[in-house]
C-alpha positions in Angstrom: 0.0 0.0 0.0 1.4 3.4 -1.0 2.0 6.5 1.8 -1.0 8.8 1.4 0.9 11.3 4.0 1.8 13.6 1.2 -1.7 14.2 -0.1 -2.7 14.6 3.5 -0.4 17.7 4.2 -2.1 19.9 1.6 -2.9 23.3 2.3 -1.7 23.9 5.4 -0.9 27.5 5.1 -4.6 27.9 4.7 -6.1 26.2 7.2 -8.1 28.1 9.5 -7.9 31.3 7.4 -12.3 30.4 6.2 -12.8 34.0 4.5 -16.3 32.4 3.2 -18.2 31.2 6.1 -22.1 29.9 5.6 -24.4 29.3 8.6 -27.2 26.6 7.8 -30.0 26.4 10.4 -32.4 23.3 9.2 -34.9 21.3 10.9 -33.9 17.8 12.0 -36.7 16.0 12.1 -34.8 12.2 12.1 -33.6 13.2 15.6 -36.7 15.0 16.7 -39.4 17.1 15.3 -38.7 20.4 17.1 -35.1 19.7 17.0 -32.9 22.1 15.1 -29.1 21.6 13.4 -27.2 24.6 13.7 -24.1 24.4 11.6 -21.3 26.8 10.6 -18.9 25.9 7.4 -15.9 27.1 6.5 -14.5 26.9 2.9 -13.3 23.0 3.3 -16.0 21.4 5.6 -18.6 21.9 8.5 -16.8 23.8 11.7 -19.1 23.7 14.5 -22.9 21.7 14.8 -25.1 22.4 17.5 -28.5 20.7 18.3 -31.1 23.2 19.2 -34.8 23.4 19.9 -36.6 26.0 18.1 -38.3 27.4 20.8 -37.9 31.2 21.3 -35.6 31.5 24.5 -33.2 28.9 26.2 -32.5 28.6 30.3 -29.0 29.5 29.3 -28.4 33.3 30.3 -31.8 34.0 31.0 -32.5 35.5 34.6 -34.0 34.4 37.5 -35.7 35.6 41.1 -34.5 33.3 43.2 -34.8 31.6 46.4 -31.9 30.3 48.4 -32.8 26.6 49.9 -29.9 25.3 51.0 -26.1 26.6 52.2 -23.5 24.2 52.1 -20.6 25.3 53.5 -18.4 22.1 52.8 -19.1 23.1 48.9 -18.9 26.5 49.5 -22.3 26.5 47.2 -25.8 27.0 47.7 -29.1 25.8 46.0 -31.2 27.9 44.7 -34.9 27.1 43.7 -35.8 28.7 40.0 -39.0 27.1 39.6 -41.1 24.1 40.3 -38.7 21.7 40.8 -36.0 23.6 39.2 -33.0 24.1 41.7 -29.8 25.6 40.5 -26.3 25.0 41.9 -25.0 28.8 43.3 -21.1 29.2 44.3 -20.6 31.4 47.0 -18.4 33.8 45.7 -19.2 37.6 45.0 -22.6 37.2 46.8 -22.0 40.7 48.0 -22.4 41.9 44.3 -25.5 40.2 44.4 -28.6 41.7 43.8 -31.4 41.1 46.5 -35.1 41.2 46.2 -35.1 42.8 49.7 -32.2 44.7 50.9 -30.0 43.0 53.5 -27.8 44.6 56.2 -24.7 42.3 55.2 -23.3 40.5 52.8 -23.9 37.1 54.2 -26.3 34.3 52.4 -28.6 33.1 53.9 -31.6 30.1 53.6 -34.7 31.9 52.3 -32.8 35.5 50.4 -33.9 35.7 47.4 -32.0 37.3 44.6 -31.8 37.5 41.3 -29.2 34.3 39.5 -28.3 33.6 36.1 -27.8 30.6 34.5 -24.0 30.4 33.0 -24.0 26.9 32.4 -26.3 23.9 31.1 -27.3 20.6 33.8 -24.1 18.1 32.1 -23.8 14.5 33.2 -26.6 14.8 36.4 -25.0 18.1 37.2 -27.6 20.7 38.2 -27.4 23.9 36.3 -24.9 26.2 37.3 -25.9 30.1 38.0 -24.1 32.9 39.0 -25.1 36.8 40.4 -22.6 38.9 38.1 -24.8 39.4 35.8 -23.5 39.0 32.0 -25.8 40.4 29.0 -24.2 39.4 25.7 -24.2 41.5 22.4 -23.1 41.3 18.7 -19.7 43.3 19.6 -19.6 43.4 23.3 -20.9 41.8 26.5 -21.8 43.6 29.6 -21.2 42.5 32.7 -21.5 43.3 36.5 -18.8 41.5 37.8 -15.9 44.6 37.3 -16.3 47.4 36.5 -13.6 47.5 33.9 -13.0 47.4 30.2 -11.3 44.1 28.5 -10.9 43.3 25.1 -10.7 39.8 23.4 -7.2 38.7 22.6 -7.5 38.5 18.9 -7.7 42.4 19.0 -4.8 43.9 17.7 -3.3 46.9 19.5 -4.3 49.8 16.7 -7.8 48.1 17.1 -7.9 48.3 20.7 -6.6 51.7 20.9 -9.5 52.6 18.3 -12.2 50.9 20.3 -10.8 52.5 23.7 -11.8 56.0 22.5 -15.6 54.8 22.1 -16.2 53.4 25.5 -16.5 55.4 28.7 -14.2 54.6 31.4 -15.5 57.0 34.7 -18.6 56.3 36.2 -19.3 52.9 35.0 -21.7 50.6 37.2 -20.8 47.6 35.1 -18.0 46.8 33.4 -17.4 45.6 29.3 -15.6 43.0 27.6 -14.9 44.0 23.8 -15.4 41.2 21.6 -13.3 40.5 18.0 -16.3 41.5 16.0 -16.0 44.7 17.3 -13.6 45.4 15.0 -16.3 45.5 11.8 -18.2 47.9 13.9 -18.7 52.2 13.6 -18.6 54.4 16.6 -21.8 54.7 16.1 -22.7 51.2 16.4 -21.0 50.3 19.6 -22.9 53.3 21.0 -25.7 52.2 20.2 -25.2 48.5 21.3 -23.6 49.3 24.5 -26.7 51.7 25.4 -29.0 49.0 24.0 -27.2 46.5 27.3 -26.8 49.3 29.8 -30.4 49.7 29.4 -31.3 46.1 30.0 -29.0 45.8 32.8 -31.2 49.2 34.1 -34.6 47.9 33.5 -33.0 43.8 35.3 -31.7 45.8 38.3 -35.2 47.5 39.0 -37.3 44.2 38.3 -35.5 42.0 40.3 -36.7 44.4 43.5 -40.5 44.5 42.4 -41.1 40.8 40.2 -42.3 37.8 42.4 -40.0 35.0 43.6 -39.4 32.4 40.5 -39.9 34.8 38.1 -37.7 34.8 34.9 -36.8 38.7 34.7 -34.8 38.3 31.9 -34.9 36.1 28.9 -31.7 34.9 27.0 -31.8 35.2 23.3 -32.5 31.9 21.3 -29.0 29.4 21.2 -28.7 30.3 17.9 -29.1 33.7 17.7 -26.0 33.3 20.9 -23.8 31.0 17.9 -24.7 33.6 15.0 -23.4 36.7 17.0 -19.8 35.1 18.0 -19.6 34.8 13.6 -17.6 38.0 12.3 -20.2 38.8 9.1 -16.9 40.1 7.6 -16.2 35.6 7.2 -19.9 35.0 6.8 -21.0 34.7 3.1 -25.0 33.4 4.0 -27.2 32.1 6.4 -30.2 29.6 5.2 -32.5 28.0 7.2 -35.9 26.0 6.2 -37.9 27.2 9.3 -40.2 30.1 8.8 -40.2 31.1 12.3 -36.7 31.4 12.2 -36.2 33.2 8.7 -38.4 35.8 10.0 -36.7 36.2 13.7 -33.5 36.6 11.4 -35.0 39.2 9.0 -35.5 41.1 12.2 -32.3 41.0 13.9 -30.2 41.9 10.9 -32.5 44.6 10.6 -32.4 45.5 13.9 -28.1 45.4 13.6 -28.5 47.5 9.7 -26.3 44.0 8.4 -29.5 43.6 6.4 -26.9 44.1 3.0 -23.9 42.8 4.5 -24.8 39.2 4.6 -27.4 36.9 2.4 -30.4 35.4 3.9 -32.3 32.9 2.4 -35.6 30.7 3.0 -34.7 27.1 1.5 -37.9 26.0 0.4 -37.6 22.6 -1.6 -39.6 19.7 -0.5 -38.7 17.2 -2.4 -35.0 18.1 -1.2 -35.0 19.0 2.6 -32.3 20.6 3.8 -30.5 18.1 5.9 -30.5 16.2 3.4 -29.1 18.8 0.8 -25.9 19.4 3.2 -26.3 15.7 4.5 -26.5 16.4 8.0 -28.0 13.1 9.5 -24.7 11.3 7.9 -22.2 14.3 9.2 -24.3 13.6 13.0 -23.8 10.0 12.8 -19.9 10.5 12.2 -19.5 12.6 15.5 -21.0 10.3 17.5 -19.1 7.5 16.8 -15.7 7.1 18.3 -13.9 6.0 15.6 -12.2 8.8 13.1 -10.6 7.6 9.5 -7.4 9.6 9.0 -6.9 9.9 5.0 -3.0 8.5 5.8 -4.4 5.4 6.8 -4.7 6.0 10.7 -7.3 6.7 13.3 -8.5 8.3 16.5 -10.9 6.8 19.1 -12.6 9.4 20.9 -14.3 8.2 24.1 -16.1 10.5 26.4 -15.5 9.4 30.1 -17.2 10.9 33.3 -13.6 12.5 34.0 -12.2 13.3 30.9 -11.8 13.4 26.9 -9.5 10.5 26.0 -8.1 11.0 22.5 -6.2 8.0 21.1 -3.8 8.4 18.0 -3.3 5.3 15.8 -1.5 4.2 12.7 -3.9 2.1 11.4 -3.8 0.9 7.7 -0.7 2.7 7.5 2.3 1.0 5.3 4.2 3.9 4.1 7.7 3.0 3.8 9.1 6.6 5.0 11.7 6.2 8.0 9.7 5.7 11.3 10.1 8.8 13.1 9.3 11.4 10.5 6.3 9.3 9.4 4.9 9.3 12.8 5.3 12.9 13.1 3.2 13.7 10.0 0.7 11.5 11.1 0.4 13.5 14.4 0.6 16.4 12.3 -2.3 15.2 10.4 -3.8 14.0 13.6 -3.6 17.3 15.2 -5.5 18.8 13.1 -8.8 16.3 12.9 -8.4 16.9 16.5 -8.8 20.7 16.6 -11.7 20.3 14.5 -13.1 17.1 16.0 -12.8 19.0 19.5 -15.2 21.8 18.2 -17.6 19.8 16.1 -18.0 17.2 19.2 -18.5 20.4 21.9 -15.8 18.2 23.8 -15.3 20.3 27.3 -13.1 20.0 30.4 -9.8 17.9 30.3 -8.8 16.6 26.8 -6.0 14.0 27.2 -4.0 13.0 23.8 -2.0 10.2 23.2 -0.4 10.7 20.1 2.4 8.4 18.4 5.5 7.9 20.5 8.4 10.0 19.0 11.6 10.4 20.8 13.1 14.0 18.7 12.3 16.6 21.0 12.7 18.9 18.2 9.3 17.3 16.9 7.6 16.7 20.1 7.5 20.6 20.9 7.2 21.3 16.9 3.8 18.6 17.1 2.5 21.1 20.5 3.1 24.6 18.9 1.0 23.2 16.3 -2.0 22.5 17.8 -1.7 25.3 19.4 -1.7 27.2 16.7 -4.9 25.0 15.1 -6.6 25.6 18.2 -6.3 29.2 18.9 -9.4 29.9 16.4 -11.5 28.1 18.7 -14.1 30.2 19.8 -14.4 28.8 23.0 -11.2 29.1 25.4 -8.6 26.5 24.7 -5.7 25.5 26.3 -2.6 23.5 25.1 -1.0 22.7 28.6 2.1 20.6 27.8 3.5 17.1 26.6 4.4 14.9 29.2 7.3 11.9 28.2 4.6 10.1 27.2 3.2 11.8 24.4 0.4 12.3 26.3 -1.2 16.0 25.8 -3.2 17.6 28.4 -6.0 20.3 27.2 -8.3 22.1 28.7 -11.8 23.2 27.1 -14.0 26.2 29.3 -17.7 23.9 29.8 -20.2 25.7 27.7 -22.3 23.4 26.7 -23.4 20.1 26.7 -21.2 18.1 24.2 -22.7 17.0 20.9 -23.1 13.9 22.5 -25.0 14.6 25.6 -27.6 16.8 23.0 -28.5 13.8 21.0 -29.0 11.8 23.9 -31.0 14.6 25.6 -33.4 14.8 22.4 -34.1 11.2 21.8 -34.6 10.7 25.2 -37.5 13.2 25.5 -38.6 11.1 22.0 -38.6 8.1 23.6 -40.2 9.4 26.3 -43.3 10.6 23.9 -43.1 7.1 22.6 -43.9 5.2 25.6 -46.7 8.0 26.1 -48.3 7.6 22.8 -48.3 3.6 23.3 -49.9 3.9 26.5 -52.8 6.1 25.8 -53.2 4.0 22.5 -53.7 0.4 24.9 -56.1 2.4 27.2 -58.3 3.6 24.3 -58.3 0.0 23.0 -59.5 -1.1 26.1 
């Protein structure tokens, strides 16, 4: 069998450098009727896929009046009840930034304050939700938050760009503080103005609420999930969104009226029946793929990827490989090649927490640290925060991925076990109107 490692290594100047981006929104009706495929490409394949419902708000973000249940001091946590049989997991820190329904004389927590708590992160593997009381309200270029009263900018600013940005923002007399996100940098004066006034006056109208609204009230609903994915896109990289959901072409008419990008970026209703649009960009094939643990390398090799309560194990293998290239440099360029399925496997997969790779033994330093710098570099696009730790003398790499979201994994679980569920329901009322 003849090395395919050469054909493998094309283009790798260009990777990560999509300047043509297309975000398809389709109904999935294979995994579940309301269920909704979210999926950004780049110029060479599919970049991130999310499974969403296509209701009009999510629990992530949105803001609750709570009620403190429970303290634990061994956790250093507290629960908090949202709802009817909603509790949410509350860490103890910066509860005197917290904003009370009734005012208190200290800053001390307490079984029965309630205050207003917003969900920063889904319920993952039995976890409850996790809320917070800095408050965070999330816009096209920025996000405002209450937790200091400071202004950041993302790293992939430049420093012209941040000097630029710096002159638009107020600095004295801020009650909350702003973090300057990269799309910021396709944005007018006049634009951040009016976004940043647009969140200062929702943080306003949250503050005031969570004093008057009753206990278990939602005081502020988080936009749709994938109105959240379409706002980290720069529409500089974004070519044009379809979708083949009504509801949702018309919610996206609005907001790119509502941010004037009405011209900037296509929109289009996909409309074919006989064709749906899963099936157009074959997205029930591109799901099945990511679920299964087993990744084809074109050299020949493979990765398992196995989700574990723990951790992300990622295993490197040769495979089918029989090129006759001298051992060492072979197994590098099939870590190279490895590397990047990885990078792109981690963000299709919405793998989170501690990645461990075990790539190909190879005893050249010189290659070992070349291999790290490199996924570094492929993962430094990533959206969500990713960290390249080190190579121990193993070859084992240790990662860290900031929890978002549920992984892929854990969101095609969560939908066809609601379906399931709806099953079982539907078969039992049809025996008891047989009988």
């Amino acid at each position: 069998m003849q090395s395919r490692l050469p054909e493998v290594l094309f283009r790798w100047e260009n990777w990560g450098k999509n300047l043509s981006k297309k975000f398809v929104l389709a109904s999935l009706p294979t995994v579940r009727e309301d269920c909704l495929a979210a999926v950004l490409y780049g110029e060479q394949r599919a970049e991130e896929l999310q499974l969403l419902r296509e209701e009009s708000g999510s629990l992530l973000g949105s803001i609750y009046v709570g009620k403190v249940e429970k303290i634990s001091k061994n956790m250093q946590a507290a629960f908090v009840r949202i709802g009817a049989g909603q509790n949410v997991y509350l860490p103890l820190e910066h509860i005197a930034q917290a904003v009370f329904k009734t005012r208190k004389k200290d800053a001390v927590l307490r079984a029965g304050d309630e205050l207003l708590v917003q969900i920063e992160k889904e319920p993952m593997k039995g976890k409850l939700p996790r809320a917070a009381v800095n408050l965070h309200f999330p816009g096209r270029y920025m996000v405002l938050t209450t937790a200091e009263h400071s202004l950041c900018f993302s790293r992939k600013l430049s420093g012209a760009e941040k000097q630029r940005l710096r002159a638009v923002f107020p600095q004295k007399d801020m009650d909350y503080g702003v973090i300057v996100r990269t799309n910021a940098r396709e944005a007018s004066a006049g634009e951040l103005e009016a976004e940043l006034g647009e969140l200062s006056g929702i943080l306003r109208r949250v503050r005031g609420q969570g004093a008057t609204r009753t206990c278990f009230s939602c005081v502020w609903q988080s936009k749709p999930l994938w109105v959240q994915e379409l706002n980290r896109i720069p529409f500089a990289e974004l070519e044009e969104i379809v979708t083949d959901v009504p509801s949702v072409f018309e919610n996206l008419r609005q907001y790119l009226d509502e941010k004037n990008l009405t011209g900037t970026v296509s929109l289009r209703l996909y409309e074919d029946r006989l064709l749906p649009l899963y099936k157009l960009y074959s997205l029930e094939t591109l799901l099945e793929g990511l679920l299964r643990e087993k990744v084809w390398l074109k050299s020949g090799g493979f990765l398992m990827i196995q989700q574990t309560e723990a951790f992300v194990a990622v295993d490197v293998n040769t495979g089918r490989y029989m090129g006759k290239k001298e051992a060492e440099e072979a197994f590098y360029l099939m870590n190279l090649e490895a590397a990047r399925e990885i990078a792109a496997q981690i963000r299709l997969r919405q793998l989170s927490g501690m990645i461990l790779i075990d790539f190909i033994n190879m005893k050249d330093e010189t290659k070992r640290t070349a291999l790290l710098e490199e996924l570094r570099r492929l993962t430094a696009s990533d959206p969500v925060r990713t960290v390249v730790v080190d190579m121990t003398p193993l070859n084992i790499v240790e990662m860290t991925r900031t929890k978002e979201r549920k992984s892929l994994q854990e969101q095609a679980a969560a939908f066809r076990g609601e379906q399931e569920q709806r099953n079982d329901t539907d078969r039992s009322e049809a025996k008891q109107n047989i009988v």
